[in-house]
Backbone as CSV, one residue per row, in Angstrom:
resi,resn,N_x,N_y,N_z,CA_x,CA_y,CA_z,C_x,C_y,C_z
1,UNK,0.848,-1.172,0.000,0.000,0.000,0.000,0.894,1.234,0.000
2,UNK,0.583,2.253,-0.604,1.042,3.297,-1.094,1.044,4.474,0.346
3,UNK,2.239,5.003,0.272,2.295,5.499,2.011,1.508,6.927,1.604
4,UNK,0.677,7.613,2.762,-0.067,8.945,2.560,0.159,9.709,3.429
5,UNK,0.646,11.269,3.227,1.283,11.921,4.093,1.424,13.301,3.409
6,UNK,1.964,14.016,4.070,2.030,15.511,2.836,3.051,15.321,1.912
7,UNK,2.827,16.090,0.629,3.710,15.854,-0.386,5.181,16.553,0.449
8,UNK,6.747,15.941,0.177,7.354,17.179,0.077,7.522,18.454,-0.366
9,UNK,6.617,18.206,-1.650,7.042,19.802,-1.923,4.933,20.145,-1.717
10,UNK,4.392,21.068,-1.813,3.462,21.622,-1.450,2.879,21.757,-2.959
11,UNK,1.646,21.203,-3.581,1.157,21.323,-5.086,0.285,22.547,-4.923
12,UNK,0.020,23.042,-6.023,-1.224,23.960,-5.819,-2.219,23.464,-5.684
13,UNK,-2.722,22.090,-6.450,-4.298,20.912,-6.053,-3.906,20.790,-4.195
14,UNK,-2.809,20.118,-3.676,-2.454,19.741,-2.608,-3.286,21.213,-1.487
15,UNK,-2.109,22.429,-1.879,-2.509,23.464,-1.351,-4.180,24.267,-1.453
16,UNK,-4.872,23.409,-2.635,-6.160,24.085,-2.542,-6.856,23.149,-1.679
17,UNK,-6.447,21.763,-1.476,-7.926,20.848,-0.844,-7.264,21.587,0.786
18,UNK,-5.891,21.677,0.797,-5.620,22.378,2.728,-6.484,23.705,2.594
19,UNK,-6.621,24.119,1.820,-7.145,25.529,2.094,-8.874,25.344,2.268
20,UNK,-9.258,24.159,1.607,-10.698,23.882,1.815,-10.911,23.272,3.352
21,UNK,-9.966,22.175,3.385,-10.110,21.945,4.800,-10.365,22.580,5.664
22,UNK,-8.849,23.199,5.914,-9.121,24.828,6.935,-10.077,25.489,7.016
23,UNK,-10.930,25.915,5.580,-12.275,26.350,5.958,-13.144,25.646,6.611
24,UNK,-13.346,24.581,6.068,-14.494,24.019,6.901,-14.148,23.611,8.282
25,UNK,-12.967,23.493,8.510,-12.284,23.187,9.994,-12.897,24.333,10.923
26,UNK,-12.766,25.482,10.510,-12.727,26.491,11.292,-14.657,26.980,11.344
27,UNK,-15.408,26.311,9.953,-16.814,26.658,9.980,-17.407,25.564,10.787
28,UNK,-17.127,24.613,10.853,-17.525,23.716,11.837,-17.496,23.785,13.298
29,UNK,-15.742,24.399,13.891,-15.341,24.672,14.763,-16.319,25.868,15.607
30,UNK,-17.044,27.032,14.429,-17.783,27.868,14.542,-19.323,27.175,15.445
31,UNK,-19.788,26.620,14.614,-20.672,26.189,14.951,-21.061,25.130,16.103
32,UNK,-19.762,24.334,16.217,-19.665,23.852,17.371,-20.307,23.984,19.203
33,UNK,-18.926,24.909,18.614,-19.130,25.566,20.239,-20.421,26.199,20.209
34,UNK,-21.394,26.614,20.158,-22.249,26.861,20.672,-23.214,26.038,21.574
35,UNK,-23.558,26.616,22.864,-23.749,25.820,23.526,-25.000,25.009,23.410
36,UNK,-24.847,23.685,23.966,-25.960,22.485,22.967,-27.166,23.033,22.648
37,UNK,-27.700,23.927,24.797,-29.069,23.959,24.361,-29.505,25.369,22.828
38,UNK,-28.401,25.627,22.204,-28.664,26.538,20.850,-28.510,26.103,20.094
39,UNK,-27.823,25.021,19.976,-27.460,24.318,18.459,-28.800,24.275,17.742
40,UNK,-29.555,23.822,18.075,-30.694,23.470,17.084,-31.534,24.612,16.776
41,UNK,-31.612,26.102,17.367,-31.961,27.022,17.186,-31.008,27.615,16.277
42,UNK,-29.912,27.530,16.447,-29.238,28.310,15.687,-28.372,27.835,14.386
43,UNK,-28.589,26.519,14.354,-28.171,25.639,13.070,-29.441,26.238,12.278
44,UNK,-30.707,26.038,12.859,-31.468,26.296,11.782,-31.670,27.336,10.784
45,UNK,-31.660,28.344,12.339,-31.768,29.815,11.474,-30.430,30.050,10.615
46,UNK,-29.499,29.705,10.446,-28.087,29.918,9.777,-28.130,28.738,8.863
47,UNK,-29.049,27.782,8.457,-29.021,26.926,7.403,-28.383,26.815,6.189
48,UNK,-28.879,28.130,5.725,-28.599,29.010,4.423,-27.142,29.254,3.984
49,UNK,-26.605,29.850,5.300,-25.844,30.348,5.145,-24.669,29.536,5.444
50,UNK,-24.510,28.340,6.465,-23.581,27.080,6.793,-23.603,26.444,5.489
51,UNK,-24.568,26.282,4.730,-24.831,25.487,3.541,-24.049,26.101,1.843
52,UNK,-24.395,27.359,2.505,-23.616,28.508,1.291,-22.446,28.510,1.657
53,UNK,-21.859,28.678,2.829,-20.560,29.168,2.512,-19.836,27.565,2.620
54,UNK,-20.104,26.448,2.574,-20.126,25.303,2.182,-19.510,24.943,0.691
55,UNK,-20.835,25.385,0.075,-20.572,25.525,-1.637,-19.728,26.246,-2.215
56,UNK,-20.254,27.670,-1.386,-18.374,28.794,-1.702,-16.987,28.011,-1.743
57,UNK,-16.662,27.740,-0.873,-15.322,27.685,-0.507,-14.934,25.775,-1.279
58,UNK,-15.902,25.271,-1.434,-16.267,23.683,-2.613,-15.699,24.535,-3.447
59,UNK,-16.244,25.161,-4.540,-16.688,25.632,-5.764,-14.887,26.407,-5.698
60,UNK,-14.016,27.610,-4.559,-13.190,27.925,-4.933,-12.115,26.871,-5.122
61,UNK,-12.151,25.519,-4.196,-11.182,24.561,-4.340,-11.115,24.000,-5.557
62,UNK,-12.351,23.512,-6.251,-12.698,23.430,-7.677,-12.367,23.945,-8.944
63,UNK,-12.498,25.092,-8.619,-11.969,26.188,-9.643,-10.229,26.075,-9.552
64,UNK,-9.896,25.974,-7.990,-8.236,26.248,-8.487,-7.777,24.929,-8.981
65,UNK,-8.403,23.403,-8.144,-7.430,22.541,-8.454,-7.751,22.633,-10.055
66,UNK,-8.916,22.517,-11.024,-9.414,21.953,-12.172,-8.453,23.409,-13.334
67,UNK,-8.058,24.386,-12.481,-6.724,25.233,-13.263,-5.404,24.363,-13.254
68,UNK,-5.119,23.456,-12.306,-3.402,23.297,-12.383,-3.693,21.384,-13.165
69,UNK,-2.981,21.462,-14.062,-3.104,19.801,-14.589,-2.626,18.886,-13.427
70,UNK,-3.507,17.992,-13.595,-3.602,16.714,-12.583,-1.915,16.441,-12.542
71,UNK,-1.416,15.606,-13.486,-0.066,15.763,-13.343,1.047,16.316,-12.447
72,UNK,0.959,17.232,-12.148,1.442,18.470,-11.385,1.518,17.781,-10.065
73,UNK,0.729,16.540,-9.607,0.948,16.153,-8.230,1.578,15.160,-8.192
74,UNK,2.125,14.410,-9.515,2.836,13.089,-9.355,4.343,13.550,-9.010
């Protein structure tokens, strides 16, 4: 089996899925902490917008990796 770990050198595909991560790391992290008895009040009313900026930050990882040729990570 093929070992998985960070590239040595840093790709731009590599560097766009960390940069997606991080977002959602930190939008999750957001939403988290709030304390339990709000979660469900306040997941709801922010639906829209957990869900949008979801697709945002999808859609920018998308756009950069589908710019750099696949190649580029071997």
């Amino acid at each position: 089996m093929a070992e998985r770990g960070t590239p040595k050198h840093s790709t731009s595909r590599y560097m766009a899925i960390a940069a997606l991560f991080t977002a959602l790391e930190e939008l999750i992290s957001d939403y988290q902490s709030s304390p339990e008895g709000e979660r469900v009040q306040r997941w709801s009313e922010d639906a829209e917008r957990i869900t949008g900026e979801v697709a945002r930050h999808l859609a920018i990882a998308r756009a950069r990796i589908s710019s750099v040729p696949h190649h580029e990570a071997e």
